[in-house]
VOSETI-229839 format. One record per residue (C-alpha): x, y, z; residue number from 1. Coordinates in nm, 3 decimals. Example, Ala and Ser with C-alpha at 12.3 -4.5 7.8 and 13.67 -1.06 7.14 Angstrom:
// VOSETI-229839
<px->1.230 py->-0.450 pz->0.780 pos->1>
<px->1.367 py->-0.106 pz->0.714 pos->2>
This chain:
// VOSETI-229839
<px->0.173 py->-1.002 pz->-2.336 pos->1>
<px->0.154 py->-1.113 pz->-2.677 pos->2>
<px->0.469 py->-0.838 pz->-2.746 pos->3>
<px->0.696 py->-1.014 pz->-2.500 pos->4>
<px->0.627 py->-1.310 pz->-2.613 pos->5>
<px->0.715 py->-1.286 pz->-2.929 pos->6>
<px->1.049 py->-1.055 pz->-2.770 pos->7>
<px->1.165 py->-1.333 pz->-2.528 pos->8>
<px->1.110 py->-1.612 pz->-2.814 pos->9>
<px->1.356 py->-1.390 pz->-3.060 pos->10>
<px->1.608 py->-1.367 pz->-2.759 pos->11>
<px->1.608 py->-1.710 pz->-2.693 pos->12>
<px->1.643 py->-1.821 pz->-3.069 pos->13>
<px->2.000 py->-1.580 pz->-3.054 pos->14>
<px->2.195 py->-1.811 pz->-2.869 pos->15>
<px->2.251 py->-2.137 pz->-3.063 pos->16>
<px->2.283 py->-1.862 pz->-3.363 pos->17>
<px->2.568 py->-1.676 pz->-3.132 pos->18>
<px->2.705 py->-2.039 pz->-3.085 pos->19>
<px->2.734 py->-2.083 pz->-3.430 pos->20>
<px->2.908 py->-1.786 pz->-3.491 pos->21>
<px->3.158 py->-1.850 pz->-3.201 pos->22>
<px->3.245 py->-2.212 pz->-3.310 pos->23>
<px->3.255 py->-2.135 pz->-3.692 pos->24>
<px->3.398 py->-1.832 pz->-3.787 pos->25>
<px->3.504 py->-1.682 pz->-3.420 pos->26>
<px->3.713 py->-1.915 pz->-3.298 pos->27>
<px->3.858 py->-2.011 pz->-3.614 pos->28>
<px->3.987 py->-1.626 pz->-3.709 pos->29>
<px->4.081 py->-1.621 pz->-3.337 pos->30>
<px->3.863 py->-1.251 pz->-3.354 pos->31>
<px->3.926 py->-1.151 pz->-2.984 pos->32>
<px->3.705 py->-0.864 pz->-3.023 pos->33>
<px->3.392 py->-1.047 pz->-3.167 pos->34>
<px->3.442 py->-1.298 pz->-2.921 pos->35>
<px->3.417 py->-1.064 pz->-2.657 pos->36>
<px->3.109 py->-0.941 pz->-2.809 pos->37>
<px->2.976 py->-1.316 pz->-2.868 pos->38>
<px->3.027 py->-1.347 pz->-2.474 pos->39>
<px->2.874 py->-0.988 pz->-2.404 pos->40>
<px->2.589 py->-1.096 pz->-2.559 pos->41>
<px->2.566 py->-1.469 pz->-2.378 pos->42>
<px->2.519 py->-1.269 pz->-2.047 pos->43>
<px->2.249 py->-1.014 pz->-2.146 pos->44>
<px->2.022 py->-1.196 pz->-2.326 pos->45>
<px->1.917 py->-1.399 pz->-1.989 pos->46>
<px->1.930 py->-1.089 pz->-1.778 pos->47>
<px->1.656 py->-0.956 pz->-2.095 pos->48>
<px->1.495 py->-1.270 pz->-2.092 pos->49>
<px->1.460 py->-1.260 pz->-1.717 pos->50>
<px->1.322 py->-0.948 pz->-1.684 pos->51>
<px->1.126 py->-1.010 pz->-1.957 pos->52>
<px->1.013 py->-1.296 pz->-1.795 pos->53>
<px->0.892 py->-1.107 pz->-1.461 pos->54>
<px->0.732 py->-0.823 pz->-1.628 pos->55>
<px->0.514 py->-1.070 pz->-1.870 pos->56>
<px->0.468 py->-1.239 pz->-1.533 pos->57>
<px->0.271 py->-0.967 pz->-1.390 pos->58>
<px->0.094 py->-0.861 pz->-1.697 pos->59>
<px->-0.011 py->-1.226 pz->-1.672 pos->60>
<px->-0.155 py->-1.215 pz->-1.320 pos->61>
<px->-0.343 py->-0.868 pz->-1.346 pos->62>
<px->-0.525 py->-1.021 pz->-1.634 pos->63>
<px->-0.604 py->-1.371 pz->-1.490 pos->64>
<px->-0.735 py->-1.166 pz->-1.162 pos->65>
<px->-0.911 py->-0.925 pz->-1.398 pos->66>
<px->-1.112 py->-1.269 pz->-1.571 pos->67>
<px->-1.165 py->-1.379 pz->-1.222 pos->68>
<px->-1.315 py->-1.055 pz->-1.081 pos->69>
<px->-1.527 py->-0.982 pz->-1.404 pos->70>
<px->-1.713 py->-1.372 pz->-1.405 pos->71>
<px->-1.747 py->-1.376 pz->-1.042 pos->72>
<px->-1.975 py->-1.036 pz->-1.034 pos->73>
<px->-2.139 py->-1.161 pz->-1.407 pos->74>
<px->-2.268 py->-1.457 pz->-1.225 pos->75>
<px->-2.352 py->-1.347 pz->-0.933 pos->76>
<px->-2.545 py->-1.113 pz->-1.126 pos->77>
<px->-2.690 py->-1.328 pz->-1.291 pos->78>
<px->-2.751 py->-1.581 pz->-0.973 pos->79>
<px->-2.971 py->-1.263 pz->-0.874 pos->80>
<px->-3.172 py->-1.251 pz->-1.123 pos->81>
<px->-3.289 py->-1.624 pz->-1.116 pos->82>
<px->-3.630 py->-1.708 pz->-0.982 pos->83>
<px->-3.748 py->-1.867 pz->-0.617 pos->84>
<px->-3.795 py->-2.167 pz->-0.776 pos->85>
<px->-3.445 py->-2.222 pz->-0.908 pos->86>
<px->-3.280 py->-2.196 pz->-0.541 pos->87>
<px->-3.512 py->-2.444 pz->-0.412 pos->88>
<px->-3.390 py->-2.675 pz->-0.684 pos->89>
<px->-3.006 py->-2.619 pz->-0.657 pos->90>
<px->-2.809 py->-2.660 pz->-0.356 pos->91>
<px->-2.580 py->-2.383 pz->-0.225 pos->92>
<px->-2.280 py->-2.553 pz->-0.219 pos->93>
<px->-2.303 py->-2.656 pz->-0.579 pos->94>
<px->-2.349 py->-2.279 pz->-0.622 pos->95>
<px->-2.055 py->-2.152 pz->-0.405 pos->96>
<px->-1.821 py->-2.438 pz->-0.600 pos->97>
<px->-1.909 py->-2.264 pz->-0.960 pos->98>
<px->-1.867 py->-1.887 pz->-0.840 pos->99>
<px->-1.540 py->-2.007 pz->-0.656 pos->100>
<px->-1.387 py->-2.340 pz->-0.831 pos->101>
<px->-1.506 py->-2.338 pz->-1.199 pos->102>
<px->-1.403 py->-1.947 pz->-1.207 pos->103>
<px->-1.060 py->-2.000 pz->-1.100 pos->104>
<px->-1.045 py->-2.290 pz->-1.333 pos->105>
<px->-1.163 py->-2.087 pz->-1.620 pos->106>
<px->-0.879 py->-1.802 pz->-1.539 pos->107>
<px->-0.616 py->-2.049 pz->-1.563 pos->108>
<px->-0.777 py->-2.193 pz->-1.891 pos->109>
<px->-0.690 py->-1.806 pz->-2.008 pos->110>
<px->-0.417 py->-1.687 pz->-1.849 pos->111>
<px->-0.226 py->-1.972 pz->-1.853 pos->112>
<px->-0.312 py->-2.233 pz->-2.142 pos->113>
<px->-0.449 py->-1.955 pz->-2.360 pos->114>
<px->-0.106 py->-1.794 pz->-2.352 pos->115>
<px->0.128 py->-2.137 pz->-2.403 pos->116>
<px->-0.054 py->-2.251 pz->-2.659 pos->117>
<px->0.076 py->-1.882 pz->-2.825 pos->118>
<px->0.373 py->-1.900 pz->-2.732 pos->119>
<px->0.441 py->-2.290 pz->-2.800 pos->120>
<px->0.288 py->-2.177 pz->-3.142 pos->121>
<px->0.516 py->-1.858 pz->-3.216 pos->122>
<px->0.849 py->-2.069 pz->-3.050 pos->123>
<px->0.734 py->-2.353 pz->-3.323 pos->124>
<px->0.738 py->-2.168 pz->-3.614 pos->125>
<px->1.034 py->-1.972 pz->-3.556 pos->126>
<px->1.218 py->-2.247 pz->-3.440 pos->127>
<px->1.139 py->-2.427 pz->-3.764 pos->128>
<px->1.257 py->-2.140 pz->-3.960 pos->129>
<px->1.609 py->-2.140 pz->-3.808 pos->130>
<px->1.651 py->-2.531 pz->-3.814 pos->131>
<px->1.581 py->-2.534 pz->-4.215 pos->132>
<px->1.822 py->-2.241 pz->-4.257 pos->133>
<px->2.063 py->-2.488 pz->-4.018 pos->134>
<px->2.057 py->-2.795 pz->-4.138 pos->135>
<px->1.689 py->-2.870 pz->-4.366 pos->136>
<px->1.716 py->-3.248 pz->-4.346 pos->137>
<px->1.771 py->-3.271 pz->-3.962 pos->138>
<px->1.449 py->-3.069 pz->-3.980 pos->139>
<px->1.287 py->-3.335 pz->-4.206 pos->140>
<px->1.380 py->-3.620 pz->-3.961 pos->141>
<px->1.256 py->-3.377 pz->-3.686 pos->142>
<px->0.957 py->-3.333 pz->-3.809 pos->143>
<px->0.862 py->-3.675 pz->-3.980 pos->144>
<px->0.796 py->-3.827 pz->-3.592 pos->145>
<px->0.546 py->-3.503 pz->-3.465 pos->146>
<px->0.287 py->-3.724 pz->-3.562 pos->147>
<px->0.311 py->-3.962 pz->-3.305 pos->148>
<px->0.348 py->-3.711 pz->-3.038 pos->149>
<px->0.050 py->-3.545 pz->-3.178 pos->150>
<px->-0.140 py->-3.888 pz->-3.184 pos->151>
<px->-0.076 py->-3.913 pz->-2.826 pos->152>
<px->-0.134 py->-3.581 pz->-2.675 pos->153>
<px->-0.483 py->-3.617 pz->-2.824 pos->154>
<px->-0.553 py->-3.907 pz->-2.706 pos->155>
<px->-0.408 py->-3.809 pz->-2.311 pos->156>
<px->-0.617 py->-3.433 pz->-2.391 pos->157>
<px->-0.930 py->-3.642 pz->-2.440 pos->158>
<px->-0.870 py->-3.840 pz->-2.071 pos->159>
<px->-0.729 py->-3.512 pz->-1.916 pos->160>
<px->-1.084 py->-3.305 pz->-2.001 pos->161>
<px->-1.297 py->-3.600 pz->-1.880 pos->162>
<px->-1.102 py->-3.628 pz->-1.551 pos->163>
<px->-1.112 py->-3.235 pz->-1.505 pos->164>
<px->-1.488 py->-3.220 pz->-1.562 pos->165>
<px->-1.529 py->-3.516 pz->-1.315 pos->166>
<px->-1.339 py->-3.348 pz->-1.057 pos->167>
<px->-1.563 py->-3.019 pz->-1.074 pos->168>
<px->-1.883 py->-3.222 pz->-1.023 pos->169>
<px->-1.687 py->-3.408 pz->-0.730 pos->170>
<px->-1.586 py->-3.078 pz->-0.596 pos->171>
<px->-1.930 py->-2.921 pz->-0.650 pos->172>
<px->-2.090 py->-3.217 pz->-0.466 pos->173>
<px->-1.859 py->-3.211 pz->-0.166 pos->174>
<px->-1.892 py->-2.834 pz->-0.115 pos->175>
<px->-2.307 py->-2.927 pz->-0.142 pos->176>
<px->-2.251 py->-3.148 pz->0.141 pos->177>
<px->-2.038 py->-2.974 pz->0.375 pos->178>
<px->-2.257 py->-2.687 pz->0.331 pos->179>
<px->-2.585 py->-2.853 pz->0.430 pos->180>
<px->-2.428 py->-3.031 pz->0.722 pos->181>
<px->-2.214 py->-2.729 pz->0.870 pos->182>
<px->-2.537 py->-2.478 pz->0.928 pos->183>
<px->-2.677 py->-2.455 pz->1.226 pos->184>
<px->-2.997 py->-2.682 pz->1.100 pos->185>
<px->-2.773 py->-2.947 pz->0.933 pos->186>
<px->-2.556 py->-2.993 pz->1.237 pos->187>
<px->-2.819 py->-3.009 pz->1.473 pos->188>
<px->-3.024 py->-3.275 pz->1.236 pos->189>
<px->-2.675 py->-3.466 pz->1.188 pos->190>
<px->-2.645 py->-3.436 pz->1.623 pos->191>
<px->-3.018 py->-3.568 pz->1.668 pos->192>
<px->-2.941 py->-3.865 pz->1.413 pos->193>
<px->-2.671 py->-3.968 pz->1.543 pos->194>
<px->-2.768 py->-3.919 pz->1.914 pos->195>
<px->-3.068 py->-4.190 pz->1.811 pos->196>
<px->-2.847 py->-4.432 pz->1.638 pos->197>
<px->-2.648 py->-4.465 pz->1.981 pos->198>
<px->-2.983 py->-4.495 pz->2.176 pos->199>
<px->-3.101 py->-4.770 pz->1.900 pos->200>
<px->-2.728 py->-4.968 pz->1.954 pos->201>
<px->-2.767 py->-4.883 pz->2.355 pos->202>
<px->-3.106 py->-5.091 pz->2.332 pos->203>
<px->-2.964 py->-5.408 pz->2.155 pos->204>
<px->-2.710 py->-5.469 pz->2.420 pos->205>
<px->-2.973 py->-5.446 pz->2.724 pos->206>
<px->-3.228 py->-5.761 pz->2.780 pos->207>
<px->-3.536 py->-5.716 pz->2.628 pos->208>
<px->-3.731 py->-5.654 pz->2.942 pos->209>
<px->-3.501 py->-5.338 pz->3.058 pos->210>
<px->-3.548 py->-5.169 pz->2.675 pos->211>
<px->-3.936 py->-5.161 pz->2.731 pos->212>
<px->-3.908 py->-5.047 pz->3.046 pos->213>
<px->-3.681 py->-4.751 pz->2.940 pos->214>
<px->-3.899 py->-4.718 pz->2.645 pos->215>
<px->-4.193 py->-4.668 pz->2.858 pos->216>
<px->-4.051 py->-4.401 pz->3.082 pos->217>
<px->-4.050 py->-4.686 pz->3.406 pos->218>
């Protein structure tokens, strides 16, 4: 993955470099034979990069699903290994969110952010190099506002990591409930409960005489 990456950023850095080319010295000489290479090479490099694009793609997904597979049998490994007393203390649900939520979460963590913050990385520094061999000061002015962007991103990262661990507790507490009330035992303790509230509202809208008398079996 790390190959291609580094592949599809030097293919993409080729065309404003082929632009150049055609606009100063191309066009100019009116060289009909390197501008038919110039255009050659504006097709193929995004058939390359797309294919490129595909393979890394896949390469991508067998790893993610290999991260996935390989944490969901380490902890439920490890979940068999804990003692009585820890299951009586944790609620399945919670459980079941972990092993299913937090490990998909922590697959895209590598598959995905893992390998943009490479590639963002590798694009930067390239890029860099061909805008000082371009034009250095454009580069200067470029890069004199990064701070601010930088400033910012940290301060949205910071919000974005609270709100992401919030919404795993949310989700772990939601699949907690649903689990305890879809069993057979929580539905039938959710039926009962409910089943006495309407007999408790029932009896406020009868006279008081009628209630005891259906509370006494008369």
């Amino acid at each position: 993955m790390l190959i291609l990456t580094l592949v599809t950023t030097a293919l993409s850095l080729l065309t404003p470099l082929i632009m150049r080319d055609l606009i100063d010295r191309t066009l100019p000489e009116r060289n009909l034979s390197r501008l038919i290479m110039l255009i050659v090479g504006l097709l193929t490099i995004p058939l390359l990069t797309g294919a490129l694009n595909v393979w890394q793609r896949q390469l991508n997904a067998r790893v993610g699903e290999g991260v996935v597979y390989d944490l969901r049998t380490a902890l439920f490994s490890h979940l068999q290994r804990m003692s009585l007393s820890f299951f009586t203390h944790t609620k399945v649900g919670e459980m079941m969110s972990r092993i299913n939520n937090d490990v998909v979460g922590a697959q895209n963590a590598i598959s995905n952010t893992f390998v943009n913050i490479i590639i963002s990385f590798i694009q930067t520094v390239v890029l860099l190099s061909v805008m000082f061999t371009l034009e250095w000061r454009l580069t200067l002015i470029s890069i004199a506002i990064l701070p601010l962007f930088l400033l910012a991103a940290r301060r949205l990262g910071n919000r974005l990591r609270e709100i992401a661990r919030l919404q795993l507790d949310l989700t772990a507490n939601m699949s907690a409930m649903m689990n305890e009330m879809l069993n057979i035992s929580g539905a039938l303790l959710v039926k009962l409960f409910g089943a006495l509230t309407r007999k408790i509202n029932a009896s406020k809208n009868v006279p008081h005489g009628y209630a005891m008398a259906a509370s006494s079996g008369l």
